[in-house]
N, C-alpha and C positions, 0 to 999 in steps of 0.2 A: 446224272451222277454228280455234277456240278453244283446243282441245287442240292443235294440232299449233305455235302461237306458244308455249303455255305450257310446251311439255317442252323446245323446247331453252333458252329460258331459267332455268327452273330444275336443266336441267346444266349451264350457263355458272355458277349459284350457286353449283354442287356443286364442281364445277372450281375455281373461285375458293378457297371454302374449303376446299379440298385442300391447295392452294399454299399456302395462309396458314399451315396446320398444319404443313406441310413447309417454310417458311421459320422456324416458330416453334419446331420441332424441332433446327433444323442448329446446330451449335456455332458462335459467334459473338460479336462484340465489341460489346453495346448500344450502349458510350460508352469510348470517345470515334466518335464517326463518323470515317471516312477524311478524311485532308484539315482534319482540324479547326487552329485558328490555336490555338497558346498562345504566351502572352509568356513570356520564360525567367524561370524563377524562382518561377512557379503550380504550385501542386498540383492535378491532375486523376486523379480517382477511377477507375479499368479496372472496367467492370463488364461480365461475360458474360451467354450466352445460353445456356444449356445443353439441351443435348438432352432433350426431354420422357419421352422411356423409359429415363432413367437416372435412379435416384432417391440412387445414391450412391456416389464413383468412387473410387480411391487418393491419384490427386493431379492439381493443374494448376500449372504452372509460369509465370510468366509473364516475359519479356525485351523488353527493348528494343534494338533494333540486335544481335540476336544474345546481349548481356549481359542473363544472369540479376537478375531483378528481384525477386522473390518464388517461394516454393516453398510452395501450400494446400493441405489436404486437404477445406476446405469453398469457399462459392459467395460468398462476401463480396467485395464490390469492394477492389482492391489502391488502393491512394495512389501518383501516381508525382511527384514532386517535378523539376521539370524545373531544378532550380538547374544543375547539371554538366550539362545537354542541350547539345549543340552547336549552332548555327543549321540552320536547313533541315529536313528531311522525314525524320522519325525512325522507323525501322519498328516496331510492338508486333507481339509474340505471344502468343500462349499456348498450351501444348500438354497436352493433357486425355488423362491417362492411365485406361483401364479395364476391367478384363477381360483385360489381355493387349495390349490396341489401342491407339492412339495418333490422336487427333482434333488437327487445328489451326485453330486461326484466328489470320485480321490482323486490322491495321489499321495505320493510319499519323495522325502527326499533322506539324503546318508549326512549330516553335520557330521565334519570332520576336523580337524585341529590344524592348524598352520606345519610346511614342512621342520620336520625336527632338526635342531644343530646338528653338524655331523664332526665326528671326533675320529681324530688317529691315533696311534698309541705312541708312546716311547719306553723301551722294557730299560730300568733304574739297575733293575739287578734279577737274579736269578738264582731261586734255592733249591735242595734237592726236595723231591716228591715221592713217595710210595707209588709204584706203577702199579702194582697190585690193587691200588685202592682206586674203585670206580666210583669220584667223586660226585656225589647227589646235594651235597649241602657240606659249607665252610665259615666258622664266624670267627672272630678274635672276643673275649670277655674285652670288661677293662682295663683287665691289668697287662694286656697284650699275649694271652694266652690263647692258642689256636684251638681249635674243635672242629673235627669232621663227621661229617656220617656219609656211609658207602653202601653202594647199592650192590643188586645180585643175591637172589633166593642162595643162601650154602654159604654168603661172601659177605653177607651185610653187617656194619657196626658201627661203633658209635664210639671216636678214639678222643684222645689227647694228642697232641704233635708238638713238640721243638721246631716250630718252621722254617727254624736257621739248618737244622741239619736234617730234619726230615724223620728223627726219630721218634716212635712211637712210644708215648709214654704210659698212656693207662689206654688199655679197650676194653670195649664190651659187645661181644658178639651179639645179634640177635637169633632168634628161632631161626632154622632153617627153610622154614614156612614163609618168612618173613622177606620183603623186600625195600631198606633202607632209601627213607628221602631225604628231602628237606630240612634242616636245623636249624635253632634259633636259639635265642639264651633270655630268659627272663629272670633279672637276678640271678637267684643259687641254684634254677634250673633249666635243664636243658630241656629242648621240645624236640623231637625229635617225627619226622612223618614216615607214614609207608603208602608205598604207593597204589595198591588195589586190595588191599585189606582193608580198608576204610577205618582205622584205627589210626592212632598218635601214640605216644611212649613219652613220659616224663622220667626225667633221670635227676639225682643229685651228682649238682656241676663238678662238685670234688670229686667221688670217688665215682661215677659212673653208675653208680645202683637204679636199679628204674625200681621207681617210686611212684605209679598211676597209670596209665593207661584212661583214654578217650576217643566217641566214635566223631566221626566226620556227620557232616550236615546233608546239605543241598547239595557240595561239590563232591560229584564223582570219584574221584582220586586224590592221591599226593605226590605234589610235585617239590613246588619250592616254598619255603616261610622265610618270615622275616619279622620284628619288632620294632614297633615306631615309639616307643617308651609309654605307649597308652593301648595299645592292643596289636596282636599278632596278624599277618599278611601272608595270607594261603593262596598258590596256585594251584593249578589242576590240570595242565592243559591247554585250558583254552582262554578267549579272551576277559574271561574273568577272574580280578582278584578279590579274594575273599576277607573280610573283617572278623576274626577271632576274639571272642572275649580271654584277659590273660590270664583269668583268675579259671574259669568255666570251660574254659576252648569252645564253648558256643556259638557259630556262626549267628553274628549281628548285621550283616549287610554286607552290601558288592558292589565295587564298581566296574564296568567294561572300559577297557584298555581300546585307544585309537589313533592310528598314526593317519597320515594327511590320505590314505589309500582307503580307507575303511577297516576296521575291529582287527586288532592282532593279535593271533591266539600261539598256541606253540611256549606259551611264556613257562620259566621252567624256575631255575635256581635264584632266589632273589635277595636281596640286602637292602639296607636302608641306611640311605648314606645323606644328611645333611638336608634330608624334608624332604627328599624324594625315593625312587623305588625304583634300584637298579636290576634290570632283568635279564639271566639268560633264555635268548630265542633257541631252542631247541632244536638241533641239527645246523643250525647257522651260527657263525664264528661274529655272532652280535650280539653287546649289550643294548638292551634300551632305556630310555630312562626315563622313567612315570610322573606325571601329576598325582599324589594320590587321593586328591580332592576331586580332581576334576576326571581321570583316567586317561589325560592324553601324553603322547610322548611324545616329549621335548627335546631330547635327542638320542644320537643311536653313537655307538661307538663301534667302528668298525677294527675286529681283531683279526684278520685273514691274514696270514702267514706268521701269528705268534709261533706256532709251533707245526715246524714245516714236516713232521715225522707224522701229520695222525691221519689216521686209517679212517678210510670210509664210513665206518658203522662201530657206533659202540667206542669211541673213541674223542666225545662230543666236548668240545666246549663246557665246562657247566662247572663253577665255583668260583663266586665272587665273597670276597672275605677284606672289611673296612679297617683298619686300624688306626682307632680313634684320636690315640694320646699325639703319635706322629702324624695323622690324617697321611695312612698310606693305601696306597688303593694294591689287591691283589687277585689274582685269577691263574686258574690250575682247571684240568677239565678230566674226564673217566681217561684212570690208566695212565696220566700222563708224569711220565719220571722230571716235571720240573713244577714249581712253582714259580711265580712272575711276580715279581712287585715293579707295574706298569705307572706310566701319568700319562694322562691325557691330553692331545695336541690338537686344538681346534682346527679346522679346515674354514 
């Protein structure tokens, strides 16, 4: 009885250390692990695992993204200096030459950006808001004239506002089909998005008349826009911001969004304030604030307990609106009866 528990357990041992050896034989990347986080700018050491019945090969190559890194003839960990890495998920190889044959292995690491500054707020003053309006997009023109657009299939539109007293001056409702986002001003038009219609809405800034219509590209949805004085800045969701042509609305390129954690998506309502690209994180009482060269965020600005009345759901953070001539910063979210002209308080 005795023997017959005891053999197949010690071929379960044998088996085991089978595998162990034939895992510790295969050609492979000790270090860095798959998936490993580095911040741009760290040197991390490539070290292999070389096959146990090779005691000495021609050479091993080693790349990153395809780009030649190092060319060895022995087993010494390579340096790889992530300064020129690009944000996001980098692939390594190596290719182990010997005998004629060609061995490979991966890996991959996450290039990620230094942690962001972190900012508190201080509220300056405080104006009334349309609770009714569930705020998707908020811009000031330059002559300090407010524009929103509001979300809600039966609720969406596209207004004028007094944002000292909250009254509405000119609107224009959309289809009831229609689900209002994002807005932006180009000139003498406004741009206006919707969010699963895959459509946009051009309006004349004066009188509100929409004058065009255009389809979306590669991104999914419409979330937030914004205008860098050379082309428009579309979210959708997720960790990418989109490049809009402002003449075409032709999606021209993307960059991915990354904080010191890895890619951050949720990015919703956005502006463009002094070379960079303020965003609201959607369902979080955070702005962040973009490279838009590079995608990485530089800081986050913490708003939790601006406005200590809003409700769980539907009730979100979302409307950042610059005003240029005073450089004042201002934020309102869906539903919310106040608007805030906030500054910023470093930590």
């Amino acid at each position: 009885m005795n023997r017959i528990i005891y053999f197949p357990l010690v071929l379960l041992v044998f088996i085991a250390s089978c595998n162990t050896q034939k895992k510790a034989s295969k050609f492979r990347f000790d270090t860095p692990e798959a998936g490993t986080l580095v911040k741009k700018g760290e040197s991390i050491p490539l070290k292999l695992v070389f096959p146990s019945e090779i005691s000495s090969f021609d050479s091993v190559i080693y790349a990153i993204d395809g780009e030649v890194l190092a060319r060895k003839t022995d087993s010494t960990p390579v340096s790889l200096d992530t300064e020129k890495a690009p944000f996001g998920s980098r692939t390594l190889s190596a290719k182990l030459y010997h005998g004629g044959e060609e061995q490979v292995a991966y890996s991959n690491i996450v290039v990620v950006p230094p942690s962001p500054k972190r900012y508190g707020f201080r509220v300056i003053q405080e104006y009334p808001h349309d609770p009714q309006a569930y705020t998707q997009g908020l811009e000031f023109d330059h002559q300090g004239v407010l524009y929103e657009s509001t979300g809600q299939q039966g609720r969406s539109s596209i207004r004028q506002v007094d944002y000292k007293t909250g009254k509405i001056l000119k609107k224009t409702d959309l289809s009831p089909n229609s689900f209002g986002e994002g807005l932006s001003i180009v000139g003498d038009k406004l741009i206006q998005l919707t969010w699963q219609e895959k459509v946009g809405f051009v309006y004349d800034k004066n009188t509100l008349t929409k004058t065009a219509e255009f389809n979306y590209g590669r991104s999914s949805e419409g979330w937030g826009l914004c205008y860098d004085g050379k082309r428009l800045i579309k979210s959708d969701g997720s960790s990418r911001l989109y490049f809009l042509n402002k003449d075409t609305y032709a999606e021209e390129g993307f960059i991915e969004v990354y904080n010191d954690k890895g890619p951050m998506d949720s990015l919703n309502e956005l502006e463009y304030i002094d070379g960079k690209i303020y965003a609201n994180v959607y369902t979080k009482d955070i702005i962040v604030i973009i490279n838009p060269d590079t995608g990485a965020i530089e800081g986050e600005i913490n708003l939790i307990g601006i406005y200590p009345d809003k409700k769980e759901s539907d009730n979100e953070l979302n409307g950042i609106a610059y005003e240029r001539e005073g450089k004042r910063l201002f934020i309102t979210g869906k539903n919310w009866p106040k608007l805030y002209e906030i500054e910023l308080v470093a930590r």
